[in-house]
C-alpha positions in Angstrom: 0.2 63.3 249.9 0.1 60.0 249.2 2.2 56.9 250.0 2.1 55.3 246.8 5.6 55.7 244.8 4.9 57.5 241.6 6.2 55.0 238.3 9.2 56.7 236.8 8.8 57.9 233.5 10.5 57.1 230.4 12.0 59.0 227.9 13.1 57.7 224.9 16.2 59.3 223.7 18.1 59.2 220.1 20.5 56.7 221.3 18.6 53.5 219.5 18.1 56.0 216.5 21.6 56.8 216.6 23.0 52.8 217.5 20.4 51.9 214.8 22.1 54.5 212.3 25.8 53.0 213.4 24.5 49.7 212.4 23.5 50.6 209.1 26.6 52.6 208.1 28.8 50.2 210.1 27.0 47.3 208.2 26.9 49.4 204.7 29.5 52.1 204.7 32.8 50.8 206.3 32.4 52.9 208.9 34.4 52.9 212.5 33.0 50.4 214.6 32.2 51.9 217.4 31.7 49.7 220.5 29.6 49.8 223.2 31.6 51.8 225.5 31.8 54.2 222.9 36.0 54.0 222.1 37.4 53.8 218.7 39.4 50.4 217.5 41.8 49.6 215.0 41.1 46.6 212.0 43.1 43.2 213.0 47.0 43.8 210.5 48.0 40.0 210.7 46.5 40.0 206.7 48.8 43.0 205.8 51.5 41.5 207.5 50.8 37.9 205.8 51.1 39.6 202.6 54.3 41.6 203.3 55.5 38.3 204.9 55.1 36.4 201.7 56.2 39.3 199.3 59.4 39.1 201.0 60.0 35.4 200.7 59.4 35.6 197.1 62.3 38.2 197.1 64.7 36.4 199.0 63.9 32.8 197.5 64.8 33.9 194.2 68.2 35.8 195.6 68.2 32.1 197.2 68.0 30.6 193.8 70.1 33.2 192.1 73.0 32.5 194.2 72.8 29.1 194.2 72.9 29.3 190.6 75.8 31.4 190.5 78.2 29.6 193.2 77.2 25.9 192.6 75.4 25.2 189.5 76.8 27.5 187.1 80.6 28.5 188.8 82.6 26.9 186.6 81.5 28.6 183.7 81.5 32.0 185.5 85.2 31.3 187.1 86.3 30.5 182.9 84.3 33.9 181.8 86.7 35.2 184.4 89.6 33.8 184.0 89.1 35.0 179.7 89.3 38.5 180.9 92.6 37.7 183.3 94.5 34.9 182.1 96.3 34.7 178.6 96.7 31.9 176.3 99.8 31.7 173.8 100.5 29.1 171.3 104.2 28.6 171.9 105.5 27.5 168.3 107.9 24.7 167.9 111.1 25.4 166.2 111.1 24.0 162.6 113.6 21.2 162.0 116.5 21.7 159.9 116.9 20.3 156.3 120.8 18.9 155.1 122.7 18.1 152.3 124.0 14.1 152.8 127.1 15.8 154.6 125.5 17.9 156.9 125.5 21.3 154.9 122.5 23.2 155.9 120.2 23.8 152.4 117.0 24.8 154.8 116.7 26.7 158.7 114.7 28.2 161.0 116.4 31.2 162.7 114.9 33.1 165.8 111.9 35.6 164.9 109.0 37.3 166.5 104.7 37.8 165.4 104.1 41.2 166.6 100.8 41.0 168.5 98.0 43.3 170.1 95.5 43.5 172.4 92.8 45.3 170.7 91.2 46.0 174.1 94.0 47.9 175.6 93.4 50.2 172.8 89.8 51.6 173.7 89.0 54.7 175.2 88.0 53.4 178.4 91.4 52.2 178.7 93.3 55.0 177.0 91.0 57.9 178.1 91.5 59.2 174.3 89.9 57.9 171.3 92.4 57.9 168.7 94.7 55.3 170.4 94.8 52.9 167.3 95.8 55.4 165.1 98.3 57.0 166.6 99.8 53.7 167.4 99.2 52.7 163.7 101.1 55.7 163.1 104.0 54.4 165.3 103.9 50.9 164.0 103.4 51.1 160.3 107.0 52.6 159.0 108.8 49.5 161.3 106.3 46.9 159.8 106.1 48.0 156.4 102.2 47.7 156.3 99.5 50.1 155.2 98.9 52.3 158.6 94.7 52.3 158.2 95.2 48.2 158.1 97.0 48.0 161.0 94.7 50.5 162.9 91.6 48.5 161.7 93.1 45.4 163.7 93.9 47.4 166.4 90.3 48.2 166.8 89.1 44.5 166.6 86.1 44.0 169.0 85.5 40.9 171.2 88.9 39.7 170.6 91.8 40.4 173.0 94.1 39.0 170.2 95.5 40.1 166.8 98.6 39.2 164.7 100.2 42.3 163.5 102.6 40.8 161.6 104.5 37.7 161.4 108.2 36.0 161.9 109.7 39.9 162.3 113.4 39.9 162.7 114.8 40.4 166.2 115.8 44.2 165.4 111.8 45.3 164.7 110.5 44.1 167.5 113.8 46.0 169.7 113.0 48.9 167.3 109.2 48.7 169.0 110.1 47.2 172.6 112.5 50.8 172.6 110.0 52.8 171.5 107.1 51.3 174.0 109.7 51.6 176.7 110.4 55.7 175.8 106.5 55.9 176.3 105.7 54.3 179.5 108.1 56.3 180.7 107.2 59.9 179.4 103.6 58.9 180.2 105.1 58.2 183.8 106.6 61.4 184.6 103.9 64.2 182.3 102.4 65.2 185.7 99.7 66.9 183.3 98.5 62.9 182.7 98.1 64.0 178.9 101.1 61.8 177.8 99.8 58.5 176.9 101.6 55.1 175.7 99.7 53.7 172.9 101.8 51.1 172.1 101.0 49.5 175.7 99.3 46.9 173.8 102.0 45.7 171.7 103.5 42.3 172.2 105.9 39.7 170.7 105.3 35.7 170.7 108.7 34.3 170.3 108.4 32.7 166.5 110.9 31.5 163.8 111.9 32.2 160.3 112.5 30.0 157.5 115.7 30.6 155.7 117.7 29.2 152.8 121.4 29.9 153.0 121.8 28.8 149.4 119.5 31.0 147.6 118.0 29.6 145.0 119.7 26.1 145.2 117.9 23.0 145.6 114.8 25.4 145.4 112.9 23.0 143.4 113.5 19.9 145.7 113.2 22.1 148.8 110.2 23.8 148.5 109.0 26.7 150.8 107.5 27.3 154.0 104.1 29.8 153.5 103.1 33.0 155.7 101.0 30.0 157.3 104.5 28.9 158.8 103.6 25.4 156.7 105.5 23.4 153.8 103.6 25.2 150.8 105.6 23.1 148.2 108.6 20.7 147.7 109.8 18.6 151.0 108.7 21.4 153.2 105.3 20.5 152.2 105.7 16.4 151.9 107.8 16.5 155.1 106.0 18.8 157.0 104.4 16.9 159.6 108.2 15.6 160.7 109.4 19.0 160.0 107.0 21.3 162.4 107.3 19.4 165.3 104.1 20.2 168.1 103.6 23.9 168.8 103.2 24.1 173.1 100.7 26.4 175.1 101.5 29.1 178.1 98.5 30.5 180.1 99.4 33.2 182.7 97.5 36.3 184.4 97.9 39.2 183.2 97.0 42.9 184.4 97.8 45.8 182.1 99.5 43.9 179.5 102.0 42.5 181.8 102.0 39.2 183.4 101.2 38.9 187.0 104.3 36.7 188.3 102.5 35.9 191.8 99.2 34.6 190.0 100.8 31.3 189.0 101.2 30.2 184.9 101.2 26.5 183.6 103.2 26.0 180.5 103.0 23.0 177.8 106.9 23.1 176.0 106.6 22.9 172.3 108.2 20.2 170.8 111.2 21.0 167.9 110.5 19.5 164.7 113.0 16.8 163.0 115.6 17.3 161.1 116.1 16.1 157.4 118.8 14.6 155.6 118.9 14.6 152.1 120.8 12.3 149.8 121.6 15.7 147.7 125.3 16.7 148.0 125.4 20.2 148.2 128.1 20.8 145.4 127.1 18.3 143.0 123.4 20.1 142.9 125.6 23.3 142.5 127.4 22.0 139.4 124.0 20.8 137.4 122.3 23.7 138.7 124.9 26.0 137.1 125.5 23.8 134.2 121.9 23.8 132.8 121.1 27.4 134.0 123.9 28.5 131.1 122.8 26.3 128.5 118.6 26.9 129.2 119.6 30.8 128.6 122.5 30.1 125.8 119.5 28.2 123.7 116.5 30.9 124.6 114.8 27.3 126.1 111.9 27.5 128.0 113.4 25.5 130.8 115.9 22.3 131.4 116.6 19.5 133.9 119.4 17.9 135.0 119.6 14.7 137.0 122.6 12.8 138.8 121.6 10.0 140.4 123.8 7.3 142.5 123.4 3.8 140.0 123.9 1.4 143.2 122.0 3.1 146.0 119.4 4.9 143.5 120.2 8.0 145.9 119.9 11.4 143.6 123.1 13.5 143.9 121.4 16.6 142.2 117.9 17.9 140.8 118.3 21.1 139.2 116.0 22.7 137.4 116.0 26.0 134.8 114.5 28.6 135.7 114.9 28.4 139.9 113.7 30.8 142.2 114.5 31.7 145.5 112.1 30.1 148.6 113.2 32.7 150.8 112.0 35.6 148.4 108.6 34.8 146.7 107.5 38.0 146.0 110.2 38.5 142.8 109.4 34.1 141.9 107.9 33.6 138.1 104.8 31.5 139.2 105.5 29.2 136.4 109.4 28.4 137.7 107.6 27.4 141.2 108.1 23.4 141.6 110.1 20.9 140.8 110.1 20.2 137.1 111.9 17.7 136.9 109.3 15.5 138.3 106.4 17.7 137.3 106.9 18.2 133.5 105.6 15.4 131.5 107.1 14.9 128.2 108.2 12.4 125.2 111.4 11.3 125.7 112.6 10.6 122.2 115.6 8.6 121.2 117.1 8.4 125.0 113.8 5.8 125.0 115.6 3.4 122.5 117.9 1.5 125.0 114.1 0.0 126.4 113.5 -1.4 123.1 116.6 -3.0 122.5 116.6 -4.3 126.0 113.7 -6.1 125.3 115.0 -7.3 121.9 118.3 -8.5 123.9 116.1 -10.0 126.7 113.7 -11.7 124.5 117.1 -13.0 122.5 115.1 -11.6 119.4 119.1 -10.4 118.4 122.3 -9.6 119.8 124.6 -6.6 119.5 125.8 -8.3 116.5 122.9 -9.0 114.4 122.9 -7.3 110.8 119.8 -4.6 110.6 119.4 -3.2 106.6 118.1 0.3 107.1 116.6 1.8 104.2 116.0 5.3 103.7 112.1 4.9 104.4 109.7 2.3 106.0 106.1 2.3 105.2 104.4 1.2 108.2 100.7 1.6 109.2 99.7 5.1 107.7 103.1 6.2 107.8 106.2 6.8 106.3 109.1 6.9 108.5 112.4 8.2 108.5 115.5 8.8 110.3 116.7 12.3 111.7 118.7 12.9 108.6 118.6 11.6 104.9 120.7 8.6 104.2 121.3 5.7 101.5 120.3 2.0 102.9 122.3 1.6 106.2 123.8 -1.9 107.0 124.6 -1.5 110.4 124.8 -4.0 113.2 121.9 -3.6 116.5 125.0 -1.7 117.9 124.8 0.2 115.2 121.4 1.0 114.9 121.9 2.6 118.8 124.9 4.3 118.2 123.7 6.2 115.0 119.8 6.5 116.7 118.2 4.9 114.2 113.7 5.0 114.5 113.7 2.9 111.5 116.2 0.3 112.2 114.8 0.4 116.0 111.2 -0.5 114.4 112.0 -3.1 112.8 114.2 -4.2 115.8 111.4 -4.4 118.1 109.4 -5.9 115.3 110.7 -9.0 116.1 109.3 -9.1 119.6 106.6 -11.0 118.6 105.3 -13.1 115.2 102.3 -10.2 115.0 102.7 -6.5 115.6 100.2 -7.0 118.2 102.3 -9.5 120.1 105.4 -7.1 120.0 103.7 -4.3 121.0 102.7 -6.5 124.4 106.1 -7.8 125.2 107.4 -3.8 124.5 104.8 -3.0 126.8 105.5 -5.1 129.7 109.2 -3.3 129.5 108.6 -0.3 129.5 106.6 -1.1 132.8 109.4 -2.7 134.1 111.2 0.1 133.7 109.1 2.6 135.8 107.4 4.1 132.6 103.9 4.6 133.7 104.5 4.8 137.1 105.0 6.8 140.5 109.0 6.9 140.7 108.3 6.3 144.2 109.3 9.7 145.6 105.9 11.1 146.5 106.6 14.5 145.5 103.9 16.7 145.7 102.8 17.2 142.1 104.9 14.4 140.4 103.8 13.2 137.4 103.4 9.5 136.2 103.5 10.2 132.8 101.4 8.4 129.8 102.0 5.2 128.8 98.1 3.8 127.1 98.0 -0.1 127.3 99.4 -2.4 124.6 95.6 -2.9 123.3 95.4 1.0 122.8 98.3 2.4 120.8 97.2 3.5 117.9 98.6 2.8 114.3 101.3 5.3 114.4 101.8 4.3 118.4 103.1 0.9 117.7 105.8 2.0 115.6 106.5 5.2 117.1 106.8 4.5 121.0 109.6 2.1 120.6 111.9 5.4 119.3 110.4 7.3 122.1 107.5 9.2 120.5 103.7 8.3 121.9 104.8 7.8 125.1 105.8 10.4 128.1 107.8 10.5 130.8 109.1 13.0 133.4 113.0 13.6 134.1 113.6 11.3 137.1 111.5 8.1 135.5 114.6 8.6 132.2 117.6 8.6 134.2 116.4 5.6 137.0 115.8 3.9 133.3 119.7 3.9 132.7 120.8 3.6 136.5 118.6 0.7 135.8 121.0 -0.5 133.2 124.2 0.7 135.1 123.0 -1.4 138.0 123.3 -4.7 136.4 119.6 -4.9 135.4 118.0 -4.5 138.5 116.2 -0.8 138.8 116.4 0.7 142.6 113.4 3.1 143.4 115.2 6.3 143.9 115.3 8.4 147.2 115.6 12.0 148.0 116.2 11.6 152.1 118.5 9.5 153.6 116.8 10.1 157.3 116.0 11.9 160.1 117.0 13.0 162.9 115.1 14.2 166.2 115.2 17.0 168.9 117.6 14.2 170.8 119.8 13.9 167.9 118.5 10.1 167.4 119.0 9.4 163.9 116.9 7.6 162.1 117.8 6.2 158.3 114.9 6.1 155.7 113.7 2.6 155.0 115.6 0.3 151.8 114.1 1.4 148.7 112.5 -1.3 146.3 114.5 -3.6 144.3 113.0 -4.9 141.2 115.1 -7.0 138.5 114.0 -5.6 134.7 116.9 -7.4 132.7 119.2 -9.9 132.9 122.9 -9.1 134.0 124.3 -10.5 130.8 121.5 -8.0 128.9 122.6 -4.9 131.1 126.1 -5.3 130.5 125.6 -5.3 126.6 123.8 -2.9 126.6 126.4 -1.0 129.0 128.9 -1.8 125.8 126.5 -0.9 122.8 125.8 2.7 124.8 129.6 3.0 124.8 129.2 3.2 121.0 127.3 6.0 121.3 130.1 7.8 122.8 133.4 6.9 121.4 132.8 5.7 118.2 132.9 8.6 115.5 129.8 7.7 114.2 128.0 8.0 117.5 125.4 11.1 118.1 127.0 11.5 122.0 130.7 12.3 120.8 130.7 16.0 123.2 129.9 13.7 126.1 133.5 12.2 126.1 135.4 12.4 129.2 139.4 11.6 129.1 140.3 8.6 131.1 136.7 7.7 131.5 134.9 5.0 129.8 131.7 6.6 129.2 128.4 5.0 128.1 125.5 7.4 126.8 122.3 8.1 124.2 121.4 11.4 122.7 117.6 12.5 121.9 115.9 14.6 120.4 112.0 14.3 120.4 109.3 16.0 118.9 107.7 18.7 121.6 103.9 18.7 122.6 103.6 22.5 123.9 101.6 22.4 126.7 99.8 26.0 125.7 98.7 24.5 122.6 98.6 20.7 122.6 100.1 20.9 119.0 103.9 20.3 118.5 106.1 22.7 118.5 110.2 22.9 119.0 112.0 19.8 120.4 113.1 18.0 123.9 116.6 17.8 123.5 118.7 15.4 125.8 121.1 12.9 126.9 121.5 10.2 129.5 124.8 8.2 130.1 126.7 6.4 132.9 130.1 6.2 133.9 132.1 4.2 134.3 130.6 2.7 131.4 132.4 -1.3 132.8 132.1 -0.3 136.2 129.3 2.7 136.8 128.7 4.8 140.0 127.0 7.7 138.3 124.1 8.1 136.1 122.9 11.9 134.3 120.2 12.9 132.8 119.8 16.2 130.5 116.6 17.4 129.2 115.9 21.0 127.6 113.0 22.2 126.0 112.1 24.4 123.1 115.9 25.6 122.4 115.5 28.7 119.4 118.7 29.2 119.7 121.6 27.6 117.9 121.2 23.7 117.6 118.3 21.2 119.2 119.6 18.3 118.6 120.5 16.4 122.0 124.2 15.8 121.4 125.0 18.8 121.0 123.7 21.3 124.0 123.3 18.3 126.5 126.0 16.0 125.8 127.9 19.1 127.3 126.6 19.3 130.2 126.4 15.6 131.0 130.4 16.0 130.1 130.5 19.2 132.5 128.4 17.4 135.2 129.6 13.8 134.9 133.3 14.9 135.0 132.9 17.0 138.7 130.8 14.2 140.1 133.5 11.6 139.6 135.3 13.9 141.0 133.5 15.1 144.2 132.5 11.4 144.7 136.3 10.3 143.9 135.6 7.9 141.4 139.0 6.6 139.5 138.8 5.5 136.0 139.1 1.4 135.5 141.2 1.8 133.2 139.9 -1.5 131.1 139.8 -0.6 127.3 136.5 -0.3 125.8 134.3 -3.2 124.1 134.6 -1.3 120.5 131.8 -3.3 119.0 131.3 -3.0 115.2 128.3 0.0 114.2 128.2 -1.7 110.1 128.8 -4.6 108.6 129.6 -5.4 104.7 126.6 -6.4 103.0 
């Protein structure tokens, strides 16, 4: 044996095959690393966790955002969403102020009424648990309101809207008829221990309202007006005054919850403010007396309608306005569309021969003549393209300018007038400038809703027949109020007051507030108006005057009849007449002037002496009397009507 060591042999094993393998798969395959020491690790998780990490920091900065959003940038507008849904708003409307006669008699009031109201969403089925709920509260609802049942279930189911109007200004007693039989509900519902019972009229509400009435019926109607469903003037003063009548509705807002008002939740309230009340310069029975007066005499003569007039001369205050047909502004529904208005200051139409005491004012202005001068009147006048005449056939009159008034003369009133000027032309100017003077032409001042101006064509463009026509009243129109401010004109010692219709108001502190001074405008001389005052007396008292009927006893009255050739407003033709008279009295020292108009009478007489010297008489006589007027007792002029050739 030897003492040499032996080398130690090596073996080579699979391990390099088998680390070289690892390597490859490790390298190519995703396999486990597997480490020297042979033990099996885990990949590094900080890039799962990064991603997680962000993922949830995406999440919570947009709840981040979200919120702030919702609590700071847009909170107001989600608090007012809110509050829609709890709080209600009611428009608290102001009472309507009054209207009065010129001694406090009421002609026009608001009286205490309710607008029956729903909730359309307390009618669903979420909140009713049944899905017929606005029918069978139709059903309920519909005989106490008088309405078609499907109309008022179609409002009851009226989306996006916790508001609907059911029906308006009900009396006190329908909305107690429903309060009682919501009441009876609630508390059936509240003791059915089976839940079936339900109260549909839960929903149902009333917003304290007000009603328009007119204690008087149809009186005054035309002046007055009415108030529409609306609760606004829809004609007359109601509609003029309106803004001074419907004072400034208010506001309530309160939480509610279930229909009912949450008392602890707080409510803010603006008050509404009352409207004013209105005093007229109507007296209450005066306006009864021409109203009944013309009403007769419009049906006695199968007339399409009438007007009557009675104005104060000194103030130009007007003491009536009736008009024939009326209707009733508390009742509508039975009105004749056509007797809506006021016609008296709506209707324009030729005045006729009540037009004459213009032209002879200007011929006693313009000292063309006097009362006394002699006027030969023959039986015709050839003029322009025309023959004229006079109302009835006569032989050659020989009458004095008195004369030619009393007895209504066109032809002696033509060539009257005729002398206004050395050419026709020239007259037809000077006639002109009168009859503007007058108020022909022209706004009376009023303002009424629908008034009419009337026609009056410059002096350049009346026709042939206009220059000899209009100074009789024919070519030229006029509504009711513009004729009788013509004589209070007269009766006022030449000087022509606008005329009024309110005398003031007076507000929700009882301050009183008087309208402003009319206009005062002198047309004629005194000396011109008082002859004329005497020559109209003619017309009257003298037997040959046209204006006998209009007589009172004890009273000096001065007056003119006419009776005018009628345009019908259908046709644009002429057809019947516009039959009336205007007057004063007393004649020497006047207070009162009326004015009669009727149109179309077919039955019995047209002429205006004879079916509205009448009622001037009829109305005349109770307004000296209301107004306590005593007679002068002076004797009257008496001036001559002829003259001996």
């Amino acid at each position: 044996m030897s003492d040499r060591k032996t080398p130690r042999r090596r073996v080579p094993g699979p391990a390099k095959a088998a680390r070289a393998g690892g390597r490859q798969r490790a390298g190519g395959g995703g396999a486990v690393r597997r480490p020297a020491d042979g033990r099996i690790r885990l990949g590094s998780p900080r890039p799962r966790l990064r991603l997680v990490g962000f993922a949830l920091t995406l999440v919570l900065l947009v709840f981040a955002v979200r919120l702030l959003q919702v609590q700071a940038v847009d909170a107001s507008a989600y608090a007012a969403k809110a509050d829609e849904n709890r709080y209600v708003v009611h428009t608290l409307a102001a009472e309507r102020g009054g209207i009065t006669d010129r001694n406090g008699v009421a002609l026009a009031t608001s009286v205490d009424a309710d607008d029956i109201t729903a909730d359309p969403t307390m009618f669903t089925r979420d909140q009713l648990e049944i899905g017929d709920g606005p029918e069978q509260a139709a059903a309920l609802l519909a005989p106490i309101l008088g309405q078609d049942q499907a109309a008022i279930a179609r409002k009851l189911r009226t989306p996006n809207t916790r508001y609907v109007l059911l029906a308006r200004r009900q009396t006190p007693q329908v909305w107690k008829q429903i309060k009682d039989l919501k009441t009876a509900l609630a508390k059936k519902a509240q003791a059915d221990r089976t839940k079936t019972t339900v109260n549909v009229l839960a929903g149902v509400f009333s917003d304290p309202s007000s009603k328009r009435v007119y204690p008087n019926g149809d009186l005054a109607a035309g002046i007055l007006g009415w108030v529409n469903a609306e609760g606004k003037g829809g004609g007359g003063l109601e509609q003029q005054l309106n803004e001074q009548l419907a004072g400034k509705p208010g506001k309530t807002r309160y939480a509610q919850s279930g229909g009912r008002e949450v008392p602890t939740a707080g409510s803010t309230e603006t008050p509404a403010v009352p409207g004013s009340d209105v005093e007229l310069t109507i007296d209450r029975d005066i306006q009864w007396a021409a109203q009944n007066a013309i009403t007769e005499q419009v049906e006695k003569s199968g007339a399409d309608r009438g007007y009557v007039i009675v104005q104060d001369t000194r103030t130009g205050e007007i003491l009536a306005m009736a008009n024939s047909p009326g209707f009733d502004p508390g009742d509508l529904s039975h009105a004749d569309p056509a007797a809506l208005g006021n016609a008296a200051v709506q209707d324009a139409f030729e005045p006729g021969s009540t037009a004459k005491v213009m032209s002879v004012a200007a011929v006693l202005e313009e000292k063309a003549a006097t009362p006394l001068t002699h006027v030969v009147v023959p039986n015709r006048l050839h003029r322009g393209d025309r023959l004229f005449q006079d109302d009835i056939d006569h032989e050659t009159w020989y009458l004095t300018l008195n004369g030619v008034l009393a007895k209504s003369s066109n032809i002696g009133t033509i060539l009257a007038t005729g002398q206004l000027g050395k050419t026709q032309p020239e007259a037809n100017k000077v006639l002109h400038s009168y009859l503007r003077k007058f108020g022909i032409g022209e706004p009376t001042g009023l303002g009424f809703p629908g008034e009419t101006r009337g026609i009056l064509a410059p002096a350049d463009k009346w026709s042939t027949s206009q220059q000899y026509t209009i100074p009789f009243g024919q070519g030229v129109s006029i509504n009711a109020l513009q004729a009788a401010s013509v004589y209070s004109t007269i009766a006022n010692g030449g000087v022509r007051v606008q005329p009024t219709l309110v005398r003031g108001t007076k507000d929700a502190d009882g301050r009183f507030t008087p309208a402003p001074e009319p206009a005062k405008t002198r047309v004629v001389s005194e000396r011109t108006a008082r002859e004329l005052a005497q020559m109209l007396e003619s017309v009257v008292d003298d037997e040959q005057g046209t204006g006998v009927k209009a007589r009172i006893p004890g009273y000096r009255v001065a007056g003119k009849t006419g009776t005018a050739n009628r345009v019908d407003p259908d046709t644009g033709r002429y057809r019947g007449y516009t039959s009336s008279f205007a007057g004063f009295a007393p004649a020497d020292n006047p207070r009162v002037t009326v004015y009669c108009a009727i149109q179309n009478a077919t039955k019995g007489s047209y002429f205006g002496g004879q079916i509205c010297g009448p009622i001037y008489q009829q109305v005349m006589a109770f307004a000296l009397k209301t107004l306590q007027v005593p007679p002068t007792g002076a004797k009257p002029a008496n001036l001559p009507v002829e003259f001996k050739p």
